[in-house]
Structure formats: structure tokens, C-alpha cells
N, C-alpha and C positions, 0 to 999 in steps of 0.2 A: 510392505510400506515402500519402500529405494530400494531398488534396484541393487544386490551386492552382490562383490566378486567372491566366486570358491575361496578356499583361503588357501586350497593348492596353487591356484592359478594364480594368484594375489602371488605368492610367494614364487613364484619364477618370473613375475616380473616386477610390480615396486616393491616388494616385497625384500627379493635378493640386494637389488639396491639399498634399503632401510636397515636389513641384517647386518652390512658391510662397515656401516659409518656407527660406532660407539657415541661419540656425541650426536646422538640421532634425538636425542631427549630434549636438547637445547636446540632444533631445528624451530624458528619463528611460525610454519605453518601450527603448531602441537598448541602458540600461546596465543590464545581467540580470542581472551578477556582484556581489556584496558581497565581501568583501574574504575571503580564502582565513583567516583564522585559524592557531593550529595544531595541525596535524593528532593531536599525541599528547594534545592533550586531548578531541577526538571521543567521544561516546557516543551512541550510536544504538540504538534498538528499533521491533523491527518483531513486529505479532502476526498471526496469520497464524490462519482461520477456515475449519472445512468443520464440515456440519451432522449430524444426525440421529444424535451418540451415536456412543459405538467400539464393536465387538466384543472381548468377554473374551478371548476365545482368539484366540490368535494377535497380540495388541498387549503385553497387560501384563506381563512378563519373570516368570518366578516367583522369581527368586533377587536380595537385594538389594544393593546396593555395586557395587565396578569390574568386578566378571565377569557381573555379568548378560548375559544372551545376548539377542539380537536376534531374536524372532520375527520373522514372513512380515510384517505389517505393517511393521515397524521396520527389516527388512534393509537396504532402500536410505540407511540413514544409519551403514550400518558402516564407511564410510570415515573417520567423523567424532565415531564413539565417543569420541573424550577430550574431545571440547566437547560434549557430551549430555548430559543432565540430565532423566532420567525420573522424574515426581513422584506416586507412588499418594496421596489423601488427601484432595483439594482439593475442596471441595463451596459451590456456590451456598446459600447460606442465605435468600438475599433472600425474603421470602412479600409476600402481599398481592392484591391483583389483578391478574387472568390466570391463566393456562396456564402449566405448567410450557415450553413450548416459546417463549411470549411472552418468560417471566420468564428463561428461560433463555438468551436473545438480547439481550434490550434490559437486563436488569441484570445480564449477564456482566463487564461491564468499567465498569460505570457503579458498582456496587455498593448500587445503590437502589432503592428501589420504583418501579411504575408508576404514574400518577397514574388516578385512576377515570377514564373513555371509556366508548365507545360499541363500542369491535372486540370482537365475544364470541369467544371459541379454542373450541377443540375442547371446553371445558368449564368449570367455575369461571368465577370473576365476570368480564364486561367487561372493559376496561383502556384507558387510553391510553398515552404517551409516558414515558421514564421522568423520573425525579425529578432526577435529576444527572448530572455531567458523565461522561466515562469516563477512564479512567487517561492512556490517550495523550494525548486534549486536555488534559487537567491535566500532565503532565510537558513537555507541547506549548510549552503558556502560562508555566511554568516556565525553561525552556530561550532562548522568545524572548523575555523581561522581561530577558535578559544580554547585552550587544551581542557578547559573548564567543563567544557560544552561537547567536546569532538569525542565521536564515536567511532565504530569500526567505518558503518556503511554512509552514514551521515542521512540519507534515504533509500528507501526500498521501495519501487513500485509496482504494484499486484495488480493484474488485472484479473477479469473472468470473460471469457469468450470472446476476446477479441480478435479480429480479425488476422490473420497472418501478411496480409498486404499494408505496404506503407505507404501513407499519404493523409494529406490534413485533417482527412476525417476521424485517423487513428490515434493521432497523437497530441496528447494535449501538453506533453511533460516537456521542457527544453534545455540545455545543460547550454543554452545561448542562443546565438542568431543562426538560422541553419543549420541547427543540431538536436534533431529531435532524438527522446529517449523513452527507447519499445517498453512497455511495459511487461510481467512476465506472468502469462495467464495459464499456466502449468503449475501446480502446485509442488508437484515431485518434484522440479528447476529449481522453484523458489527454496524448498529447504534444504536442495545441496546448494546451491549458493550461499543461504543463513547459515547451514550446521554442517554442511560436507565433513569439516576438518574433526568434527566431533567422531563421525562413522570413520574416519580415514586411521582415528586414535585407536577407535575399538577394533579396525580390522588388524593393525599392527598387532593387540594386543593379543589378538587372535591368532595371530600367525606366531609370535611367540610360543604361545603356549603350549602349538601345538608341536614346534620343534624342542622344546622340552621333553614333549610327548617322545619325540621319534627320539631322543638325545638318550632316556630312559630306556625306551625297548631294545635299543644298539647296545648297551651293555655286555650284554650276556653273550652276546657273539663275535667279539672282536676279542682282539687279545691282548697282552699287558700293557702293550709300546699305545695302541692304539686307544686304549683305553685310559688312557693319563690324556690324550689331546682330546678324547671326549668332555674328563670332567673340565679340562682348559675354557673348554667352546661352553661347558655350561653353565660354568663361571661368568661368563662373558655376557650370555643370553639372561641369566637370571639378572644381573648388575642393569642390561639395559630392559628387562620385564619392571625393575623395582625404578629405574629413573622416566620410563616413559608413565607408568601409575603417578609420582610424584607433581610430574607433572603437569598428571591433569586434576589438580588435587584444589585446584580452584574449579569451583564448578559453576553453571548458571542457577541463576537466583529461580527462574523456572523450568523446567525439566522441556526438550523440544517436545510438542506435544507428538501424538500418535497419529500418524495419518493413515487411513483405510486404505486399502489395497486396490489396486486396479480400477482407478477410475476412470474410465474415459473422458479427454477433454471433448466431451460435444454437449448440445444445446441442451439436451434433457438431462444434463446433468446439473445445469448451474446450480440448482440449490445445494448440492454436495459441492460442488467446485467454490461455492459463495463462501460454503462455513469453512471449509478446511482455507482458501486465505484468509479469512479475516481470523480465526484461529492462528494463523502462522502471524499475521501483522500484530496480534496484540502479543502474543511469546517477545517477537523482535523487539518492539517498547518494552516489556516486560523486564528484557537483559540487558535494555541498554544498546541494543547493534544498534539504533538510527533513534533518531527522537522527529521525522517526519515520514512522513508514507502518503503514498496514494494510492487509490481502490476505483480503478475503472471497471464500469460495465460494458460492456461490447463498445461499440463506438457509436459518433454520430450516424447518424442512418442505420443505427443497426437492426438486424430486422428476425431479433430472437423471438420464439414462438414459444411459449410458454404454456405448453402443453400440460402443466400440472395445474395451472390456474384453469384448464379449460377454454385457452385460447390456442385456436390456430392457426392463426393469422399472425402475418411479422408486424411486430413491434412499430414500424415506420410506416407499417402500409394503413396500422389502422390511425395513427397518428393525424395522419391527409385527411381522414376525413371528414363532415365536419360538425360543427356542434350539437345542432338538431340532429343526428342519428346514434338516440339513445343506447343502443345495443352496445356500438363502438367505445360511447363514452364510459360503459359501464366497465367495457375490459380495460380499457387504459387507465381507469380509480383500480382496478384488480392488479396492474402491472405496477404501478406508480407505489400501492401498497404495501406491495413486495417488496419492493426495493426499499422504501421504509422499515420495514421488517427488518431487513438487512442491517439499516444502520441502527436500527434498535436492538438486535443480537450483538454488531461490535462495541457500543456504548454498556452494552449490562455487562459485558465481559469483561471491558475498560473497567468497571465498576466494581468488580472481584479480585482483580489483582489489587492487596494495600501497598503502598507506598512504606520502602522499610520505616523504620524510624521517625513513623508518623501518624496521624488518626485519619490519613484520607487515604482515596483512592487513587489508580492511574487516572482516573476520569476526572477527578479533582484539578488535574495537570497537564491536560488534555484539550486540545478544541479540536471537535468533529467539525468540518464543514460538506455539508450535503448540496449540490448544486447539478445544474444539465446547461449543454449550450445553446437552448432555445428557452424563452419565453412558455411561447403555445406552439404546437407541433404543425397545423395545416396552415397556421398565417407563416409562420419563420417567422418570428418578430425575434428579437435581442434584446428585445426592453422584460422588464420584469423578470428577471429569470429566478426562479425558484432557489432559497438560499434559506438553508435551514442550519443554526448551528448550535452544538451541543457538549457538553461540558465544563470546565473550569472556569472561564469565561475570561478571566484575563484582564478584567476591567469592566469588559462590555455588562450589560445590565443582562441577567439572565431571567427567561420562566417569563415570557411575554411575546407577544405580535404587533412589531412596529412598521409603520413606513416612512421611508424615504422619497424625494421626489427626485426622482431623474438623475440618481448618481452614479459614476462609471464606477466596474468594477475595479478599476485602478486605486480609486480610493477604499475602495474595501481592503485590496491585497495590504495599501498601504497600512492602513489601520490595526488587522492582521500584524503584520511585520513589525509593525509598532511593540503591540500586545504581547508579541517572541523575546521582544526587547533588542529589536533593532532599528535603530533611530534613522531607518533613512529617507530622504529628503523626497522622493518622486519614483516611482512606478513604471515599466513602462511607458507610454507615450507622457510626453511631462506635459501637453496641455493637456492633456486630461485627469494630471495633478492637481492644477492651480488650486484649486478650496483646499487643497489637503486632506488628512482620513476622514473618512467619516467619522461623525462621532453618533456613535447608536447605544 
């Protein structure tokens, strides 16, 4: 599963350092838990990103209210029709510099412009970084400013196969103006980040044990004088074996899951690389480290080939092309699918963990939102963009297909943020507040 060190090698080097220090047990690394809260005040969101634009047919129900029907795209969430929430309407407004495929990434959830740079896109002016923060780190900073509220990580951002190159195409996440934040599309990463300190408890204990070991088989061959500062030292080692156990005598409410061995981060693996994060994202909610997360897909223009669907061809290439060539349109409802799958695998998972001391679920307390930073993939339009949301609802009306006419996603984030229970006043660009949230 991680990567771990001998526990010889461990012990000649943090190891010897850890031996040295008796109150090794009260070291702040060892205490990972903050204090459980309660659970019936939880509210969590989690947005969830794949790239390059929906296909019309086959995604957007034609009929509006409780019986709209579940196209091919949409099928794998008809177990969970009465917490859906399909939104025709929703348009990026944001202009300025870039590409609609920059603008449509880096101020999807930021709600701002780019600042002028140097990356030229596919066309229109240069661009850099964008201007402001995006909604999650704002309800983020919101949420941890309450000790009610504040968790270890506050968010955790998981990708899958994204790019290792930085630029607006990559990053949707922004911790403020000109500060974008990489997402971490390694799963191994993600859970020494999440749990390191948990494997950091067990190697100690490890290494303990086993100078106990050697502390024992040393007996029988040293001699009297030598064998009084033996039992000394194992005095010493059992006292700090029984306070570093003690200490971890608070444990998580779900165990880190198991992660499979050796997976390579490349393209044919996403479907392994998909489950094991969204598996690591719902443990994280699950203990409490963050009560938001995001779930990116490669990035804009990304151009994964998805070789298990029987596509291969990249993602972006077949996106261009255009409606009338059915062959195309049949693999991007097979890609678009997928990725629904996806969020229908996190939301049943959501749906498994109970909430302690309650009759619901995570998902009960939960809002998925599922979106992309285009419309339709050969026009680059920004109007309509695909916005699917699922769970607790927060307020909003769930288990129906509504539309909106023409409103910025400013006012969604707002509305959203509302729904977190943060009262605040504008989004993003503020003319593109004036109506205020939506109300859906």
C-alpha cells in the first residue's frame, strides 16, 4: 500500500531521535483528532470536475420537474433521483483574458477574471492566474474561522490525471487572487497527507518493540553492572511503548481504507486511480479532517483516452467535433457516462457511512455538485454548463429538472454558500451578484 521504512533503518535515524525524548508521547504530531463535534450540525460540499463540455443528447432530460427521465448519461444516478437536482441555465459570464477553455477553468468557481500573463490559449488575449479566491476556499475559511466548524485540513483537493504542468487550464482551486492550489492526483500523496502521522505512530511502535526484542536477547550475555542499566533502558522503552499506545487510544470513527498496491498514476488506470480517491475523500468526511473537497478530472482540454470504454481517441479531440458525426457523439454519452458513474459511486458511498447519533447519512449532509467549464465542447460556449447536484439539499428543492434563464454562476456559488450557512453578501465579481442567489 505506502511506501515504508525498515524499521532498522527507521531507527538510526527518526527513530534514534524519538527513543531520546521520554515525552515523546505528548509530541502534537501523535494528536490528529480534534474534538468530534456534533454531528447533526455537519455540512459538507464537495464539487466534483470532468472537462471538455456535455453532449446535448443524451444528458439534458427534456421534460422539467419530478418526472423528468434519466437519459444514458444520467442513468447511473437513478437510484438517487430524489436527491438530484438537474439545473439547465447556469452560464459563466466572466470575460476578459483568455480562452474560453482558460476562462472556463480558472473562473468557474473563482468567479473572476484572469489577470493579463504571458499563456496564450487556443486564441484571444494571453492570460494569467485568476483574480480571486473560489467558492470552496471561501466557505473553506468561513467554516474554519468557527471552532464549531474547524477541522484539521478545512479542504482537501483530489485530483485524477491531471496534468503536471501549471496554468489556467489546470487549476480551478484558488486560496485568493494569484494563488492557485495544485490539486493532488497521486493517491499514495493523498493518504500520507490524510494519515502519514497514523503510519508515523505504528512505525514507532514498531521500532519499540523491537528494541524490547534486542533489550531481551542482550540479557544472557552481559553481566551484572551491565544488566541493571539494561533493565533501566527497559523500563524506560516499556513506559514510553504504554504512553505512545495511550495515546493513540482515540481512534477514527473509520478505519484509513486499504489502498492496492502499485498502481501506476497513468491514463489506463483512471478507473483504479477514480475509486481509490474518491474512497480516500469520503474516509476524510467520514473523520471529520475537512467538510469540503474537490474531485478534478484531468483538466480542461484534457485529452484522456479511455481505453476501457473502447475509446481511442483523446477526450478533447473528439469533443471538436461536431454534432452530425454520430460515432463521436456516441463515445462522448460513453465518456460523459463514466464520469457519472463516478459521481454515482461517491454519492452511494456518502450514502453508507451513518451519521453518529442519527437516522441519516453522510449524504443526508452532503451536497455533491457535478459540473465542467464548457457548455458544449466544439462551440466553447459558457452558457449552460452542465450542473448536477446531489444530496442533502440544504434547502434547495431536490429529485427534479429545473431551468434558469441566464444566470451567472456567481449566483449559484452564492446561493450554495448561503446553504453552508454563510451569509455572504456577493461572489466574485459583484455585478454579477446584483439579483443575488439564485433561488432554485
Amino acid at each position: 500500500m505506502i511506501k515504508s521504512t525498515h524499521r532498522r533503518e527507521f531507527i538510526r535515524g527518526a527513530g534514534a531521535f524519538a527513543l531520546a525524548f521520554p515525552g515523546l508521547s505528548s509530541w502534537s504530531g501523535l494528536s490528529w483528532l480534534g474534538p468530534a463535534g456534533d454531528p447533526a450540525q455537519k455540512k459538507r460540499l464537495i464539487i466534483m470536475f470532468s472537462p471538455n463540455g456535455m453532449v446535448r443528447e443524451g444528458f439534458w432530460p427534456k421534460t422539467e420537474g419530478p418526472d423528468f427521465e434519466m437519459d444514458q448519461v444520467l442513468k447511473p444516478l437513478e437510484s438517487l433521483r430524489e436527491k438530484t437536482l438537474v439545473v439547465h441555465g447556469i452560464c459563466n459570464k466572466v470575460r476578459g483574458d483568455g480562452d474560453n477553455h482558460m476562462r472556463g477553468m480558472s473562473c468557474l468557481l473563482t468567479g473572476n477574471e484572469l489577470f493579463p500573463g504571458n499563456i496564450q490559449g487556443g486564441s484571444d488575449s494571453p492570460a494569467g492566474w485568476a483574480k480571486g479566491i473560489s467558492i470552496d476556499q471561501e466557505i473553506r475559511n468561513y467554516l474554519q474561522s468557527n471552532p464549531a466548524s474547524r477541522t484539521r485540513f478545512g479542504t482537501l483537493e483530489f485530483g485524477v490525471q491531471v496534468s503536471n504542468q501549471a496554468d489556467p487550464w489546470t487549476r480551478m482551486v484558488y486560496a485568493g487572487p494569484n494563488q492557485p492550489i495544485a490539486p493532488i492526483d497521486d493517491p499514495y500523496r493523498m493518504f500520507e497527507k490524510m494519515f502519514g502521522k497514523v503510519k508515523d505512530r505504528e512505525n514507532l511502535l514498531s521500532i519499540l518493540d523491537l528494541v524490547q526484542q534486542d533489550i531481551e536477547s542482550t540479557k544472557s550475555v552481559v553481566d551484572a553492572r551491565d544488566l541493571k542499566l539494561l533493565d533501566s533502558h527497559k523500563k524506560f522503552v516499556d513506559k514510553m511503548s504504554l504512553d505512545l499506545k495511550n495515546s493513540g487510544s482515540r481512534t477514527y470513527a473509520v478505519d484509513p481504507p486499504e489502498l492496492p498496491r502499485n498502481v501506476a498514476n497513468t491514463g489506463d488506470n483512471m478507473p483504479d486511480l477514480a475509486k481509490m480517491q474518491i474512497d480516500l475523500l469520503v474516509n476524510g468526511l467520514a473523520n471529520d479532517l475537512n467538510r469540503i473537497a474537490t474531485l478534478q478530472f484531468t483538466k480542461s482540454v484534457g485529452q484522456a483516452k479511455m481505453h476501457w470504454l473502447d475509446v481511442n481517441e483523446g477526450h478533447h479531440e473528439l469533443s471538436h467535433d461536431p454534432d452530425e458525426k454520430q460515432e463521436s457523439q456516441d463515445k462522448l454519452r460513453r465518456i460523459n457516462t463514466w464520469y457519472c458513474e463516478q459521481l454515482a459511486y461517491l454519492c452511494n458511498q456518502l450514502g453508507k457511512v451513518e451519521e453518529p447519533g442519527t437516522n441519516q447519512s453522510m449524504l443526508d449532509n452532503t451536497l455533491v455538485v457535478w459540473t465542467n467549464e464548457l457548455g458544449h465542447g466544439n462551440s466553447h460556449t459558457l452558457n449552460n454548463l452542465p450542473m448536477v447536484m446531489v444530496g442533502g439539499g440544504f434547502g434547495f428543492e431536490m429529485g427534479r429538472f429545473t431551468k434558469v434563464k441566464d444566470v451567472s454562476t456567481t449566483r449559484l456559488w452564492l446561493a450554495i454558500a448561503h446553504a453552508m450557512g454563510h451569509p455572504m453578501e456577493s461572489f466574485g465579481l459583484a455585478e454579477l451578484c446584483q439579483d443575488g442567489p439564485v433561488k432554485l
